[in-house]
Structures are given as C-alpha cells and as structure tokens.
N, C-alpha and C positions, 0 to 999 in steps of 0.2 A: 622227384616224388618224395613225400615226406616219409613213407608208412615206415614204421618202428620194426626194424628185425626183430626178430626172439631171442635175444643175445641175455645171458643172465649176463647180472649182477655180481662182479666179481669180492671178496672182500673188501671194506675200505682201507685206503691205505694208512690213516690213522683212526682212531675211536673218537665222537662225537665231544668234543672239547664242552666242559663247560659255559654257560652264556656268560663270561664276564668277558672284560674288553683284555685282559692279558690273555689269558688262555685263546681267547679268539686271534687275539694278534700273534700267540705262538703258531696257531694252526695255519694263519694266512702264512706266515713265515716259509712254512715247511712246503704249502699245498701248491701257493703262485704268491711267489717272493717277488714277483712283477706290481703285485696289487696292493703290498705294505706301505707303499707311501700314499694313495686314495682310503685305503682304511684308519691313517693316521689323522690325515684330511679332514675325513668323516668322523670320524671321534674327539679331534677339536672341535670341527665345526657345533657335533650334537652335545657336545660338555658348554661350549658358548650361549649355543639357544637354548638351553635346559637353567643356566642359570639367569639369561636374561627374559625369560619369560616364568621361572619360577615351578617350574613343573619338569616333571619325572618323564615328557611324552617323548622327548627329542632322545634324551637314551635309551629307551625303549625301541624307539622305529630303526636305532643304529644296530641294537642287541640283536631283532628280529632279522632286520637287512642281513648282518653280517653273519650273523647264525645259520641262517637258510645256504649262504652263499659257503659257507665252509661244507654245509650238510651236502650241498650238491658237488663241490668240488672234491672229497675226501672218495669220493669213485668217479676217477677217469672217465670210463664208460659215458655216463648219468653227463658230467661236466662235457666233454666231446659231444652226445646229441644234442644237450641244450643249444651248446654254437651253431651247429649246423640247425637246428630249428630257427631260430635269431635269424640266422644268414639267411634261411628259405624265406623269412617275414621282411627283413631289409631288401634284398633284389626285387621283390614286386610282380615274380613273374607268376607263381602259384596262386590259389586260394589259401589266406591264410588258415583259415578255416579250424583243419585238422592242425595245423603246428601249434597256431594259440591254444586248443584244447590239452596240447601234449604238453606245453610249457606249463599251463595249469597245476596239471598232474605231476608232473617232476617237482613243482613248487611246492603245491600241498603234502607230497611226499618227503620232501625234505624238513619243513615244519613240522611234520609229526617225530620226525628223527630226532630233532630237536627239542623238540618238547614245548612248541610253541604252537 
C-alpha cells in the first residue's frame, strides 16, 4: 500500500544550497556522496550541449534536475518515501495511480524549496 503516514518533517539536514553547480556539488558531496560522479557526468555532459548548441537551456535543466534532487534529499524522511514510491511504480504490482500523484507533490514541493 502506498498511503503516506503522517510522519512530520524533520529539520533538513543541511540548508537549501544555492542553484550554482559548486554549491550543488558540495551538497550532493555531503547528502549521497554515491551520486558525485553522475552529477559530474551531468554537468559535463550539460556544459557540452549548452556550448554546442549555443544556449543557456542544457544548464538550466542540470540547475533544475540537481536543485530538486538536493531539495528532496537534504530530509531523509522526503528522500526514503520517494524510493519506496519509485519501488511501488517499478514492481508493477499496485495501481500506480496514487504514488505518481505523491511523487508530483514531493517534486513540486521540492521546487518551491528551491526556488525554481
């Protein structure tokens, strides 16, 4: 079953880093030191396509990506349901239904933390 305990929200474990790619790469650092080399990856890759296409879009959607992904990871809690939401949508055995709505809303909620 997917439904959301009523578990608050604990404080985050660090404060909302600035959207540049350092500050972001200190927080993946600290948050999931597992993820630093795909965030490196992805900030090559988007510094590559931003130059060989001439536009601002590709650092952007890395800023955004990575921004979100620190906002949800800087509370355990928040990061822990997302997975097991994921998991409930990869097994196949549910309706996805309600978890895609829930990942929504942790999403959207992480983007406003952010300020995106």
């Amino acid at each position: 079953m997917t439904a959301h305990s009523a578990e608050p929200e604990f404080e985050p474990l660090i404060p909302m880093p600035p959207l540049t790619p350092e500050a972001l790469r200190t927080a993946v650092e600290r948050l999931t030191p597992t993820r630093v080399q795909a965030f490196v990856q992805d900030l090559v890759e988007a510094t590559t396509n931003a130059q060989q296409t001439q536009s601002l879009a590709p650092l952007r959607t890395f800023v955004h990506t990575w921004g979100v992904f620190v906002a949800i990871q800087r509370y355990p809690s928040r990061a822990a349901r997302l997975s097991h939401l994921e998991e409930v949508i990869s097994m196949g055995v549910e309706d996805p239904t309600d978890a895609i709505t829930e990942i929504r809303k942790i999403h959207a909620k992480a983007e406003a933390e952010a300020g995106l």
